[in-house]
N, CA, C and O atoms as CSV, one atom per row, in Angstrom:
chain,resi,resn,atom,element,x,y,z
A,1,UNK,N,N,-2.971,-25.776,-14.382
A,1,UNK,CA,C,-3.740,-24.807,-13.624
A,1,UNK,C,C,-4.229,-25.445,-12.331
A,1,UNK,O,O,-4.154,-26.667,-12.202
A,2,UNK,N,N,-4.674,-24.755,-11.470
A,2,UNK,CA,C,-4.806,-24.955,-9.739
A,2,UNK,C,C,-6.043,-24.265,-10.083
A,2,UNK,O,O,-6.328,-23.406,-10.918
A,3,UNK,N,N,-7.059,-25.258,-8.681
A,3,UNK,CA,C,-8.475,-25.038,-8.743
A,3,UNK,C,C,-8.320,-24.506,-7.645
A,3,UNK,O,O,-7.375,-24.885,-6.954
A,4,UNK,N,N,-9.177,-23.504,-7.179
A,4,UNK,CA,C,-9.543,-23.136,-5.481
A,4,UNK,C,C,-10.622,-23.048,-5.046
A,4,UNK,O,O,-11.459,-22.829,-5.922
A,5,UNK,N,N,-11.148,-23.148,-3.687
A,5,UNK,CA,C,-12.070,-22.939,-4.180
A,5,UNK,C,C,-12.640,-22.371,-2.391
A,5,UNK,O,O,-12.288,-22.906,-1.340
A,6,UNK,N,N,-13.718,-20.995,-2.561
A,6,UNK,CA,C,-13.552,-20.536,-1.603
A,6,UNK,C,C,-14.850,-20.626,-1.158
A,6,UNK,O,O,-15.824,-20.643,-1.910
A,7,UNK,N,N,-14.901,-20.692,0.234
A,7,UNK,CA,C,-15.772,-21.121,0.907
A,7,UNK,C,C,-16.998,-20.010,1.813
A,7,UNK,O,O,-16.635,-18.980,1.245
A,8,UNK,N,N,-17.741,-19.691,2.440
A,8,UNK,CA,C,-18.229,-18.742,3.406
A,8,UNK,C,C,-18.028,-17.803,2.475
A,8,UNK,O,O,-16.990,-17.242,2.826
A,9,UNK,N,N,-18.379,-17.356,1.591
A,9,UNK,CA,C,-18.305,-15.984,1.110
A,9,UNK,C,C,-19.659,-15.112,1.219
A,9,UNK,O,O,-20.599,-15.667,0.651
A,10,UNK,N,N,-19.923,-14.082,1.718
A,10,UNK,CA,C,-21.118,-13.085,2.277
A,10,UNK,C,C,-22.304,-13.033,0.839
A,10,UNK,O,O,-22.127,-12.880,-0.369
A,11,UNK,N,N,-23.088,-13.167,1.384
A,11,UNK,CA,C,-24.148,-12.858,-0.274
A,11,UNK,C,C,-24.310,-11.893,-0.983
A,11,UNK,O,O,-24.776,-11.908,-2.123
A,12,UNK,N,N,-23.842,-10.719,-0.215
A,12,UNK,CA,C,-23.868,-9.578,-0.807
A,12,UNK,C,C,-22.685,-9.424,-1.875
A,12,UNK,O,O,-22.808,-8.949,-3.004
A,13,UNK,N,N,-21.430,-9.955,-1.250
A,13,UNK,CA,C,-19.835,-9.614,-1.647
A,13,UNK,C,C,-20.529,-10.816,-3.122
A,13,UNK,O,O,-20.569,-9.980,-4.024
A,14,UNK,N,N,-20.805,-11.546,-3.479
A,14,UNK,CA,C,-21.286,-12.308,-4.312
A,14,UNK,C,C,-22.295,-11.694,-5.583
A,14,UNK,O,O,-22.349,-11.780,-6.810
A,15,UNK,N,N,-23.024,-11.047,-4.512
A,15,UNK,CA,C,-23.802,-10.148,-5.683
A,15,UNK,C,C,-22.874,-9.802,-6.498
A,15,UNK,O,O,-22.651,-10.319,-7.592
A,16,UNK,N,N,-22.024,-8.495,-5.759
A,16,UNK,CA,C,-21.383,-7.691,-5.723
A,16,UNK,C,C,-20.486,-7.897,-7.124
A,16,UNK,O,O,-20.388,-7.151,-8.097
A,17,UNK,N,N,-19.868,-9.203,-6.850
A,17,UNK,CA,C,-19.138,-10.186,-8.040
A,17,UNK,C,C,-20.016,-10.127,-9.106
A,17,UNK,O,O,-19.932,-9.380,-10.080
A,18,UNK,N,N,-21.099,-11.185,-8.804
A,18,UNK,CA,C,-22.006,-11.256,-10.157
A,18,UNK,C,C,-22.134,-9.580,-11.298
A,18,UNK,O,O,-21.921,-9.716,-12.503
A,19,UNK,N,N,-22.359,-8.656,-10.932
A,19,UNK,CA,C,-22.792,-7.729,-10.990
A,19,UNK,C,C,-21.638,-7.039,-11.904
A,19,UNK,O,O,-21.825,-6.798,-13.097
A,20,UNK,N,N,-20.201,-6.692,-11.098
A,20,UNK,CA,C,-18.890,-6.288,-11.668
A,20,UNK,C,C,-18.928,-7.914,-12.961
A,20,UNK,O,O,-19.107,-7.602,-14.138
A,21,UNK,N,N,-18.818,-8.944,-12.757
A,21,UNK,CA,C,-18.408,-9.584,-13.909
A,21,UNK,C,C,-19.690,-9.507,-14.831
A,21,UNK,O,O,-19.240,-9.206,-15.937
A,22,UNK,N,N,-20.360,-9.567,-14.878
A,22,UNK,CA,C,-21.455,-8.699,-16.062
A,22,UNK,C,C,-21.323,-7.682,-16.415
A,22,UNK,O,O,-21.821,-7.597,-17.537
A,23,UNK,N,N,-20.774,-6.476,-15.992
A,23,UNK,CA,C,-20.424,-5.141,-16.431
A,23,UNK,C,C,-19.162,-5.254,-16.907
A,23,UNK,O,O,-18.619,-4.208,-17.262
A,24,UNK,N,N,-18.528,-6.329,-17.007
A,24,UNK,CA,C,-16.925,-6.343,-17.707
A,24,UNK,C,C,-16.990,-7.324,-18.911
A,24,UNK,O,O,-16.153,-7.498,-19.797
A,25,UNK,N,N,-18.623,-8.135,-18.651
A,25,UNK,CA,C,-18.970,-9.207,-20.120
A,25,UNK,C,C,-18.107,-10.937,-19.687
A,25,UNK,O,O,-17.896,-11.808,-20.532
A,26,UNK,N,N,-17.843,-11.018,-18.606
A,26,UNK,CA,C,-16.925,-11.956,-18.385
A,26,UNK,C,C,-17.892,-13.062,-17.068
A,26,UNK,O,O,-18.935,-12.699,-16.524
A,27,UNK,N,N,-17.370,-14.052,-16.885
A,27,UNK,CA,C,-18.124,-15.248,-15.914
A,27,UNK,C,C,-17.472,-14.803,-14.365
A,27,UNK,O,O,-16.377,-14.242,-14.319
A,28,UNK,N,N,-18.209,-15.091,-13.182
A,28,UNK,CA,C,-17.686,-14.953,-12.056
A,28,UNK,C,C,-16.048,-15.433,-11.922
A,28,UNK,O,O,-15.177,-14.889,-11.243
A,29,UNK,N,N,-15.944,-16.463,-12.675
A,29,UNK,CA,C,-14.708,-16.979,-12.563
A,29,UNK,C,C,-13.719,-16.154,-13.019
A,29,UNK,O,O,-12.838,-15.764,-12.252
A,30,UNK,N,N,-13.751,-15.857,-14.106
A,30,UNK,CA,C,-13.127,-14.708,-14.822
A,30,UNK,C,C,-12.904,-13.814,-14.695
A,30,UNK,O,O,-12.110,-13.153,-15.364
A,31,UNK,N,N,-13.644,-13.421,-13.624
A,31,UNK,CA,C,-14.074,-11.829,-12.701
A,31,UNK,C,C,-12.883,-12.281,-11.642
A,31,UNK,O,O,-11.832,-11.690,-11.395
A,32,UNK,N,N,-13.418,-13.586,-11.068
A,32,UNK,CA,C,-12.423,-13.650,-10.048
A,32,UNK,C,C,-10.767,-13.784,-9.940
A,32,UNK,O,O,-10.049,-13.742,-8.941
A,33,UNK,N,N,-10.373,-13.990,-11.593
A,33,UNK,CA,C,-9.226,-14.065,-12.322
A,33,UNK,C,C,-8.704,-12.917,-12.507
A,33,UNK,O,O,-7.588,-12.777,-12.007
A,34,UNK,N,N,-9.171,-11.972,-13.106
A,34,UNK,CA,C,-8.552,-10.939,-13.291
A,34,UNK,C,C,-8.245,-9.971,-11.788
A,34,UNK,O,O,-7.218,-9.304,-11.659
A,35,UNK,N,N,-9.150,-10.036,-10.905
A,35,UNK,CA,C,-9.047,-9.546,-9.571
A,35,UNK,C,C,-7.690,-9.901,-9.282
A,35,UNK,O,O,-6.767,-9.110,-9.475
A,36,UNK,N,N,-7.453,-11.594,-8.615
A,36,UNK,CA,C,-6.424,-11.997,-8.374
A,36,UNK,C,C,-5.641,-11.310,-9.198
A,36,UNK,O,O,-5.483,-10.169,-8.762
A,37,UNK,N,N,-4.940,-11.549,-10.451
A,37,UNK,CA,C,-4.077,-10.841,-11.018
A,37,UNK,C,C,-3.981,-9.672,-11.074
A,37,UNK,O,O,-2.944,-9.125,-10.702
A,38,UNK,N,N,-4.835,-9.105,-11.464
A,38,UNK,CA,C,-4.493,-7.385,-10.697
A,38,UNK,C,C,-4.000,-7.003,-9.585
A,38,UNK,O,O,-2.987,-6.304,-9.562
A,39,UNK,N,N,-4.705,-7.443,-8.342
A,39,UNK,CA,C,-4.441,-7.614,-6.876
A,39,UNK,C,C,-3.016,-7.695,-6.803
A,39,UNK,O,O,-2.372,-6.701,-6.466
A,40,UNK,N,N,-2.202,-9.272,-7.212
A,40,UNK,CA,C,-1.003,-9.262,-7.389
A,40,UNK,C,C,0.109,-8.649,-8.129
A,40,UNK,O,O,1.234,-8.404,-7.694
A,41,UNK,N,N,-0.363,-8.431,-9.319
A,41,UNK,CA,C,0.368,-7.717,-9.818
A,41,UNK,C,C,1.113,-6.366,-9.374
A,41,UNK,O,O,2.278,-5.980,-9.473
A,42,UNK,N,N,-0.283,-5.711,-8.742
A,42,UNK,CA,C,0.343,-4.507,-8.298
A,42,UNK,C,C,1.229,-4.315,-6.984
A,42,UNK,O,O,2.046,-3.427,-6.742
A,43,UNK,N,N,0.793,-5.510,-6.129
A,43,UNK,CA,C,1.529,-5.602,-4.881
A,43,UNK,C,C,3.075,-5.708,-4.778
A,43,UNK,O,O,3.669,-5.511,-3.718
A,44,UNK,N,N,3.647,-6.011,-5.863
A,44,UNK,CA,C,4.356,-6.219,-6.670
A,44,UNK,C,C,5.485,-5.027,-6.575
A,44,UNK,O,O,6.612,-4.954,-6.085
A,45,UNK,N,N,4.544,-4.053,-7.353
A,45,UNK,CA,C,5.143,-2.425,-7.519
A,45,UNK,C,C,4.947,-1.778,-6.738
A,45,UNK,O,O,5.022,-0.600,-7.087
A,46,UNK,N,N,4.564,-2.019,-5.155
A,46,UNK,CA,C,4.461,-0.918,-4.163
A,46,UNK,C,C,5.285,-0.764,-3.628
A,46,UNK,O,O,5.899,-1.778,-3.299
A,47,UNK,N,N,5.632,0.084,-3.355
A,47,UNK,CA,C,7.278,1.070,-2.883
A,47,UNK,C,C,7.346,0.140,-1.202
A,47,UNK,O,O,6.389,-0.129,-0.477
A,48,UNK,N,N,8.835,-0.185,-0.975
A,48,UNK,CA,C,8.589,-0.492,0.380
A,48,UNK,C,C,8.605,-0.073,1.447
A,48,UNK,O,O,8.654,-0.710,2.500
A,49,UNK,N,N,8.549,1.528,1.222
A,49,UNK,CA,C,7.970,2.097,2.559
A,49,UNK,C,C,8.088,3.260,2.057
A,49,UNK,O,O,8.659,3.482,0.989
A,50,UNK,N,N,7.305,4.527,3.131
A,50,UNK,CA,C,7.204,6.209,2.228
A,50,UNK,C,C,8.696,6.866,2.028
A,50,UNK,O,O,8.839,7.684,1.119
A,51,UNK,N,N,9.847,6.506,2.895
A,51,UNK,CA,C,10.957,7.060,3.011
A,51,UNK,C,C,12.010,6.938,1.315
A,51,UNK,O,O,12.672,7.743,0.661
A,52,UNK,N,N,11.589,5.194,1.155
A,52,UNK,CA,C,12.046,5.021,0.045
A,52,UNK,C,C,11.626,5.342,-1.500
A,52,UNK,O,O,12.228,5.439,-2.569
A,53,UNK,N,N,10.058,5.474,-0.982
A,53,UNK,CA,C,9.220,6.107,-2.239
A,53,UNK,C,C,9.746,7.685,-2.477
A,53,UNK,O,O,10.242,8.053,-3.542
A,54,UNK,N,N,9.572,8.480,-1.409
A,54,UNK,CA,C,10.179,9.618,-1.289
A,54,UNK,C,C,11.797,9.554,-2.211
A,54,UNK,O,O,11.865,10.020,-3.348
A,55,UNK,N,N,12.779,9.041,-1.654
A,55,UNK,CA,C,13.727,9.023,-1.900
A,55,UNK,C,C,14.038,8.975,-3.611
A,55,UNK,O,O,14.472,9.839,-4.373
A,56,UNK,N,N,13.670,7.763,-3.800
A,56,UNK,CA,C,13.310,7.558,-5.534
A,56,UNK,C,C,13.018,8.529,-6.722
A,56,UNK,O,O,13.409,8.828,-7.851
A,57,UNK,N,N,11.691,8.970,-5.363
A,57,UNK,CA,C,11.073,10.294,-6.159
A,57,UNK,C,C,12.013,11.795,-6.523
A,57,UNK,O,O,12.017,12.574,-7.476
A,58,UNK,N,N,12.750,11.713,-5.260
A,58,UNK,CA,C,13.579,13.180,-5.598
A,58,UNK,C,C,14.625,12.644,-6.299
A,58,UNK,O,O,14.980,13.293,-7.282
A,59,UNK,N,N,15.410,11.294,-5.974
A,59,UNK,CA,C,16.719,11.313,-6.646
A,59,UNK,C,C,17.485,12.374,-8.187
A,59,UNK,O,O,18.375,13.224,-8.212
A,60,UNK,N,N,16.653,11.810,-9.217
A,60,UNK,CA,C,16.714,12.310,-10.216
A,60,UNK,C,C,17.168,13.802,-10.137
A,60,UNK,O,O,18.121,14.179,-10.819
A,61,UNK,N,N,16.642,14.467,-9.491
A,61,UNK,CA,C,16.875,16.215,-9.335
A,61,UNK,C,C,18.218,16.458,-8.769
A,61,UNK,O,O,18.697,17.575,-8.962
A,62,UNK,N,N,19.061,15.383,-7.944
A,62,UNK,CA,C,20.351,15.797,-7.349
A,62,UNK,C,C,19.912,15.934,-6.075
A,62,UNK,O,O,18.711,15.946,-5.804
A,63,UNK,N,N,21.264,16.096,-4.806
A,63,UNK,CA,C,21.457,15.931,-3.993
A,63,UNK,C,C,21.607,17.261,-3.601
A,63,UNK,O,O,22.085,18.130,-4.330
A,64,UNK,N,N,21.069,17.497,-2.067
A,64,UNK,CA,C,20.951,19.050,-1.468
A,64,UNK,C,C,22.087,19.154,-0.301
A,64,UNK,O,O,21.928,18.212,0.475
A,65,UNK,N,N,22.823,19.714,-0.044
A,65,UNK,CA,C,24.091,19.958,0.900
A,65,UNK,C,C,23.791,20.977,1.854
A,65,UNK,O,O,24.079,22.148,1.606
A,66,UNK,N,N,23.369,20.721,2.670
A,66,UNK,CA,C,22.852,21.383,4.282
A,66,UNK,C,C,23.977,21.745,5.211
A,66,UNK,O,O,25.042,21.127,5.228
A,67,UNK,N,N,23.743,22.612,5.862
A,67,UNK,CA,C,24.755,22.953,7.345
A,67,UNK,C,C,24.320,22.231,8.103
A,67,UNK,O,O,23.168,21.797,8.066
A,68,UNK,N,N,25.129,21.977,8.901
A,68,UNK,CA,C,24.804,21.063,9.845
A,68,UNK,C,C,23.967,22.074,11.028
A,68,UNK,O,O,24.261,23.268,10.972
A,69,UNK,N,N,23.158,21.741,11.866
A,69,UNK,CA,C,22.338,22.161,12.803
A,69,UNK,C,C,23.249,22.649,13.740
A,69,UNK,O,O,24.028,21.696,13.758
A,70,UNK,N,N,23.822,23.667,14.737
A,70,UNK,CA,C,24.510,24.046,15.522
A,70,UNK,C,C,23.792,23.063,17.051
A,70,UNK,O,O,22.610,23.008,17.390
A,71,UNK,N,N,25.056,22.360,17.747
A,71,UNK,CA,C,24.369,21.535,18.869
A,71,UNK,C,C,23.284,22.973,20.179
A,71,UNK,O,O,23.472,24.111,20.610
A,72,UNK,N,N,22.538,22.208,20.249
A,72,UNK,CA,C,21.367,23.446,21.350
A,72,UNK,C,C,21.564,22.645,22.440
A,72,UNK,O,O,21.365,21.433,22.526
A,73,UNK,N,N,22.154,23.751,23.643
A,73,UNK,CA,C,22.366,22.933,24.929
A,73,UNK,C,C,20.837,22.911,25.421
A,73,UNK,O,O,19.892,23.673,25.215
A,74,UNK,N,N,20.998,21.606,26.230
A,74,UNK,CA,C,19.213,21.209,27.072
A,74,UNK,C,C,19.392,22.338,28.160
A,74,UNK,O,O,20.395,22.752,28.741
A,75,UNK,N,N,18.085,22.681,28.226
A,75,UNK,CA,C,18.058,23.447,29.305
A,75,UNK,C,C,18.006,22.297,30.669
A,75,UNK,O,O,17.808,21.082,30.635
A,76,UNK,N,N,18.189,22.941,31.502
A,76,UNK,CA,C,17.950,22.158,33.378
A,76,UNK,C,C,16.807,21.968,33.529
A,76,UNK,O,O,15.908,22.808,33.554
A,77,UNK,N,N,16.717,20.477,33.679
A,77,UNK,CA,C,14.932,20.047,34.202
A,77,UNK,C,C,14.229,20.606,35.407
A,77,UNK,O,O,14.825,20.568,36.483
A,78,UNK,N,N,13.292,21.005,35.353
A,78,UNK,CA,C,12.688,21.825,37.016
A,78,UNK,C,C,13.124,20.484,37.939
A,78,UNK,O,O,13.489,19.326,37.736
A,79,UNK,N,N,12.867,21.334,39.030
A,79,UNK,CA,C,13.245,20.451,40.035
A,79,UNK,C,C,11.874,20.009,40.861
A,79,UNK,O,O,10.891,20.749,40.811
A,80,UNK,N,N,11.852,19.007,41.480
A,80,UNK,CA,C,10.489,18.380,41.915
A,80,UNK,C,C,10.324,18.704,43.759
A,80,UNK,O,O,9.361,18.391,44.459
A,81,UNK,N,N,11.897,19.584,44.296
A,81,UNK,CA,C,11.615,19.614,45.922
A,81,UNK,C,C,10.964,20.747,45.976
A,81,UNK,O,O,10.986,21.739,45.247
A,82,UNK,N,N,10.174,20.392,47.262
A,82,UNK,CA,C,9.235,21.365,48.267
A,82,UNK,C,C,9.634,22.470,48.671
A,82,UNK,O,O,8.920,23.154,49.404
């Protein structure tokens, strides 16, 4: 096991600790253990971006077959003479 050990931490964010690891029955350290591992764990399983989360999400249902968009000519930009 690896010690760390962190430095400047705010007094409040400390309370804050004390407080959550007493309401879970566990030591700051322990508090600060399970954080880390949670923290990581889940970072883990986050989709890597909304397109692909999306994607994932519908797969299962099948694939949708669209017309293609008919090309729309640009109209003529105004003109800027006097």
């Amino acid at each position: 096991m690896t010690t760390l050990t962190i430095r400047n931490v705010d007094t409040t964010v400390k309370e804050r600790l004390r407080v959550r690891a007493a309401q879970h029955g566990r030591s700051m350290e322990a508090e600060l253990r399970a954080i880390l591992n949670e923290a990581l764990a889940s970072a883990g399983r986050r989709e890597p971006n909304l397109a692909e989360a999306i994607r994932r999400r519908v797969a299962p249902l099948g694939g949708v077959e669209l017309e293609p968009h008919p090309p729309v000519p640009i109209a003529t930009p105004p003109g800027f003479e006097a």
